[in-house]
C-alpha positions in Angstrom: -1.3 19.9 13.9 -4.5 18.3 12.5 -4.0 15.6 9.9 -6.4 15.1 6.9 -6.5 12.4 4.7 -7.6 13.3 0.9 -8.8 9.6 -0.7 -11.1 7.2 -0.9 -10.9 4.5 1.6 -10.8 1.4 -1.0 -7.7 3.1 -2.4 -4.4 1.0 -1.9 -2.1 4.2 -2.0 -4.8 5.6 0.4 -4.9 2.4 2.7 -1.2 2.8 3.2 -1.1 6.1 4.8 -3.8 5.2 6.7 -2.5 2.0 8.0 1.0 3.7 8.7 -1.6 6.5 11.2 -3.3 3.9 12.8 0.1 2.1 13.8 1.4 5.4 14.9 -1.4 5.6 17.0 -2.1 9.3 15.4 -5.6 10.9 15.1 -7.0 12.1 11.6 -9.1 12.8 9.2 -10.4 11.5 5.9 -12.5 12.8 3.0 -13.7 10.8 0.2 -12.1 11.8 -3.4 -12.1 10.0 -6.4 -14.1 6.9 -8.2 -17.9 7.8 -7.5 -16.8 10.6 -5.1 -15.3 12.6 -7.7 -13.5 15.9 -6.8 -10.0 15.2 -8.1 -10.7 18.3 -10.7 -12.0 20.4 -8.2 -10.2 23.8 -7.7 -10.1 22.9 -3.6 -8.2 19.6 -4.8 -6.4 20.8 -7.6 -4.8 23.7 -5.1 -3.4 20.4 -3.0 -1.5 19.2 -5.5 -0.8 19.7 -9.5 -1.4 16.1 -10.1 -5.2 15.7 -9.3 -4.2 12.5 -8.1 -5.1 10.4 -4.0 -3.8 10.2 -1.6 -2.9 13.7 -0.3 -2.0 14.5 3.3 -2.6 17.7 5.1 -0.5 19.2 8.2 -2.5 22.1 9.3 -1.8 24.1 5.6 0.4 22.1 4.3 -0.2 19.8 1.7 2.1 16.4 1.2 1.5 14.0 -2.3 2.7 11.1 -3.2 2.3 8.3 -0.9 6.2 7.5 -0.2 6.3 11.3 0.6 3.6 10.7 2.7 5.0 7.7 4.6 8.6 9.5 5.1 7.2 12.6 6.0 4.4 10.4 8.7 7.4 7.9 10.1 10.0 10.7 10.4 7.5 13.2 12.4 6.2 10.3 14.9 8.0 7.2 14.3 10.7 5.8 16.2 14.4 4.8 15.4 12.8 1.2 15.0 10.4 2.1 12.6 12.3 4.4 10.9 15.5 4.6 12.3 18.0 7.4 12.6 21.4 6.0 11.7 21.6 7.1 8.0 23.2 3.2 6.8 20.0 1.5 8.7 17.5 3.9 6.9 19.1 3.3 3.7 17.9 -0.6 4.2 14.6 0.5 5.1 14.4 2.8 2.3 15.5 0.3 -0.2 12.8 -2.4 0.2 10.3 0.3 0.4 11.7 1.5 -2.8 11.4 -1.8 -4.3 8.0 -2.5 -2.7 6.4 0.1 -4.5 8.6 -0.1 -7.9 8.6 -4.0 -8.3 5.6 -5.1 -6.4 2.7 -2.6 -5.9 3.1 -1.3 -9.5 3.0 -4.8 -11.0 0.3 -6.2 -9.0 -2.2 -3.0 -9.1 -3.0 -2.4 -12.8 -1.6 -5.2 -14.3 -2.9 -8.1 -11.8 -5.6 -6.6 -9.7 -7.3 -4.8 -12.6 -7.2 -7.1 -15.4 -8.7 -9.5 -12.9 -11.3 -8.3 -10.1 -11.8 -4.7 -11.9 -12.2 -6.1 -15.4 -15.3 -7.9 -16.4 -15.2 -12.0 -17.1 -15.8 -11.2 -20.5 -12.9 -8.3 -20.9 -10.0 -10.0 -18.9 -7.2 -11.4 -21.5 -6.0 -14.9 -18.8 -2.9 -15.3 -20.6 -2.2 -12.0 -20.2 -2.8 -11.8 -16.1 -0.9 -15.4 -16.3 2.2 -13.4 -17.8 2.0 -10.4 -15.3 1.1 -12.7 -12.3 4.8 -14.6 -13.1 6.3 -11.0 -13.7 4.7 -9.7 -9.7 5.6 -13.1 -8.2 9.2 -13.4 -9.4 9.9 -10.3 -7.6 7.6 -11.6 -4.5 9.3 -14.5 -4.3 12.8 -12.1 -3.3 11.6 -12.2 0.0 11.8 -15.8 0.8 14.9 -16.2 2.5 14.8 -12.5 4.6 11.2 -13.9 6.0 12.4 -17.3 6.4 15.1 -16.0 9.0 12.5 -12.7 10.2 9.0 -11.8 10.7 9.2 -8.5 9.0 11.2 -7.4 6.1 14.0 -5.5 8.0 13.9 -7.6 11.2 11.6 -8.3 13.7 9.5 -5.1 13.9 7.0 -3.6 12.0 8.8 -0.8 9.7 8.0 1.3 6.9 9.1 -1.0 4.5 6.1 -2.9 5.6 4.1 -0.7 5.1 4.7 -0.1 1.5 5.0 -3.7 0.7 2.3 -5.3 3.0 -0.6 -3.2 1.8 -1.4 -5.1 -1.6 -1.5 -8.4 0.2 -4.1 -8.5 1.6 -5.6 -7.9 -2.5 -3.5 -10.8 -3.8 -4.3 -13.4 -1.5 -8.3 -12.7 -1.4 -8.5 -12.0 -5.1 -9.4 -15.3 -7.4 -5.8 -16.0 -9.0 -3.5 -19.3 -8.8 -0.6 -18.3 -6.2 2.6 -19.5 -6.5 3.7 -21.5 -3.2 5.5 -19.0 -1.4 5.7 -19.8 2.2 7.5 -17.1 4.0 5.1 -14.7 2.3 1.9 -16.7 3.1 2.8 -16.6 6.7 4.2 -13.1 7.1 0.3 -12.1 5.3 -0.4 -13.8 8.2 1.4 -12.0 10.6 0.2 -8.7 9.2 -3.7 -10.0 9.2 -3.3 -10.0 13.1 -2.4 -6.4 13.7 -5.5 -4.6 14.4 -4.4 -1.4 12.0 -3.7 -3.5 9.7 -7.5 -5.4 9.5 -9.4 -1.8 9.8 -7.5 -0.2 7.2 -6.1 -2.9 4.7 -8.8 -5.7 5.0 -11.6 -3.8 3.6 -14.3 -4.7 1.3 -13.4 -3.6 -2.5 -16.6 -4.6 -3.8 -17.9 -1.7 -5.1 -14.3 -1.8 -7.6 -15.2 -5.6 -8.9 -16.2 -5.6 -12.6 -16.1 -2.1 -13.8 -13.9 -1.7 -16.9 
């Protein structure tokens, strides 16, 4: 069934899902909604989902929100027992740093990082305040030191959608102008991530047109 993508592409939510279709190798669509595109009040939105809120995915009529949703509903449909596996105790692992990655890590670096800093003006952004919420986000970063040390992905040595929920604010930490704590294992899996190809079309975009607007 045809796949459409409701969100803007400098979205992070958005940028997941689309990162998770490129490494499934699935064909889709994608509209622009929200920020200067508008639309999220629209009655052909709004009938999508209650929330007036991006990402939303389409399957032919059916409408998914809420990108975990999104992700489980993408990697159980087309991924395999590697990328989302089968055996209920193996999931559970899987599900459980994805759980934390968005919880603990995408939710502290989004509004409370990324916005106070690169969406706020010089003038606006409060430094002690991003100091205090950068030690908050890198505290829980800094969890993933020893799995990485021993692994190049968070539940073993392929790409899963753990990754997918915690690798796609990286790419926005380590380009935006902060001091970064010395985090090795994290520096190089970035690294590892930066070299698959869905990854650099979907993730690595340009975010410019965010900088400075609050």
């Amino acid at each position: 069934m045809m796949l459409t993508v409701y969100g803007r592409a400098t979205s992070s939510n958005v940028q997941a899902v689309l990162w998770m279709l490129e490494e499934l190798a699935l064909g889709y669509t994608r509209l622009d909604y929200g920020e200067v595109f508008g639309g999220l009040d629209s009655p052909a939105f709004t009938a999508l989902t209650p929330h007036g809120k991006i990402p939303v995915l389409t399957v032919g009529e059916v409408a998914i929100w809420e990108t975990p949703a999104i992700l489980r509903y993408l990697a159980g449909a087309y991924g395999d027992a590697v990328f989302w596996p089968r055996d209920p105790l193996a999931r559970a692992e899987v599900d459980m740093w994805a759980e934390w990655a968005k919880h603990s890590v995408a939710e502290a670096f989004t509004g409370p990082v990324f916005w106070r800093s690169a969406r706020t003006r010089p003038e606006n952004r409060d430094a002690g305040l991003i100091r205090a919420n950068l030690a908050t986000l890198e505290g829980e970063l800094a969890k993933t030191e020893p799995r990485l040390a021993q692994t190049d992905y968070l539940c073993g040595a392929d790409l899963t959608l753990a990754d997918i929920q915690f690798g796609h604010v990286l790419y926005r930490y380590f380009d935006i102008d902060i001091p970064r704590a010395p985090l090795p294992g994290l520096r190089a899996y970035y690294d590892r991530l930066s070299d698959r190809p869905a990854y650099r079309k979907t993730v690595m975009v340009s975010y410019e047109s965010l900088r400075n607007t609050f």
